[in-house]
N, C-alpha and C positions, 0 to 999 in steps of 0.2 A: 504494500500500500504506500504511494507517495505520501510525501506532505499535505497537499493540495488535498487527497483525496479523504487525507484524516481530519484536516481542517474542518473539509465539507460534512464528515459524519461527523467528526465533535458537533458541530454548530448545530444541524439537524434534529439530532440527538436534544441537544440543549434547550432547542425552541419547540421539539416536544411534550416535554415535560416540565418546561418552566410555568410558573406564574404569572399570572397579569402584571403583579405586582414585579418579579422579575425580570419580565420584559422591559416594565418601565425604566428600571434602575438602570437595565443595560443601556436602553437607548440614550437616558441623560448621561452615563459617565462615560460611554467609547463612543461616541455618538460619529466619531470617521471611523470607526471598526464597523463598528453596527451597521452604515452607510452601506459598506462596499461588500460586507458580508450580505447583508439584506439583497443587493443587488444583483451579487451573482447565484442569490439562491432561491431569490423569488418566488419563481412557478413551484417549489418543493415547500417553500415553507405556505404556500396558499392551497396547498394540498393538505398539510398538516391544520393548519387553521381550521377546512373547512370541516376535517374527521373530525376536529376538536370538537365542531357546534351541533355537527351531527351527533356525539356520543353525549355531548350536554342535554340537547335536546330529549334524546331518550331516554335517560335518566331524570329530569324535570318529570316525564310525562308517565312514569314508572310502566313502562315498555321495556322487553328485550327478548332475545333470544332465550332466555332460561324461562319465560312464561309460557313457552309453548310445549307440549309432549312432544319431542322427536323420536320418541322409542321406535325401535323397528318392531311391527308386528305381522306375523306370516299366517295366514289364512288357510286354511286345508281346504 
């Protein structure tokens, strides 16, 4: 794995499972890191964002896949 390529899973990584609160801190104290990170990672972290409101959403709305029976059942 390069550099470049750890940078880009560090940071990923990071904006996954950060806070709002988190976020903020990042964007006021590196805010030219943050810039140029933000920018070449863009369309991944707007992918991560949107799972984020997606997974909020269903939990708000106490939804999910464990509320369904998927047992397999076989029929004679």
């Amino acid at each position: 794995m390069t550099e470049k390529e750890l940078e880009k899973h560090n940071f990923l990584t990071w904006c996954r499972y950060a806070t709002t609160k988190d976020l903020e801190k990042a964007k006021g104290g590196n805010s030219e890191i943050w810039e140029r990170l933000y920018s070449e990672y863009a369309e991944e972290i707007e992918v991560i964002n949107k799972t984020r409101h997606l997974c909020e959403s269903i939990s708000q709305h106490d939804i999910g896949i464990q509320k369904y029976d998927l047992s397999l059942k076989i029929l004679a």
